[in-house]
C-alpha angles and dihedrals in degrees: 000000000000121000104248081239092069091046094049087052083052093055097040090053090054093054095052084051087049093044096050077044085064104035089244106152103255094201092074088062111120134134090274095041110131112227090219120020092037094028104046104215115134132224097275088056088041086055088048097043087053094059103039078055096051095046089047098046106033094233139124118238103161104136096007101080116069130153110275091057122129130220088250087051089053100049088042088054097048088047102050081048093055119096121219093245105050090058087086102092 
């Protein structure tokens, strides 16, 4: 089973990929980034962001992402979503 920090490495990864996707500047990533308000995606991206991160990860986040999220939210959020046996790869 992989250790959550490895999982939270793998989501933060995907985010930075998301975000040049974007154009987001990458360099303002950090735990208390705001998605929205630091990152700059709107709420299309957002949209976007969301399901590329549900079909990664395996994990439902309908309801959960808004717009004054921060990148530890969302980590937290995809983590708490994850079951023990899909962290196998």
């Amino acid at each position: 089973m992989m250790p959550p920090h490895d999982l939270r490495e793998d989501v933060l990864d995907e985010v930075r990929q998301l975000l040049r996707e974007f154009r987001a500047d990458e360099t303002l990533l950090h735990a208390q980034a705001r998605l929205v308000a630091d990152l700059g995606l709107d709420s299309l991206e957002l949209a976007s962001a969301v399901i590329s991160l549900e079909d990664r990860f395996a994990v439902d986040l309908v309801g959960v992402v808004d717009e004054d999220m921060t990148v530890a939210d969302l980590l937290d959020a995809i983590s708490s979503r994850r079951a023990p046996a899909d962290v196998d790869g």
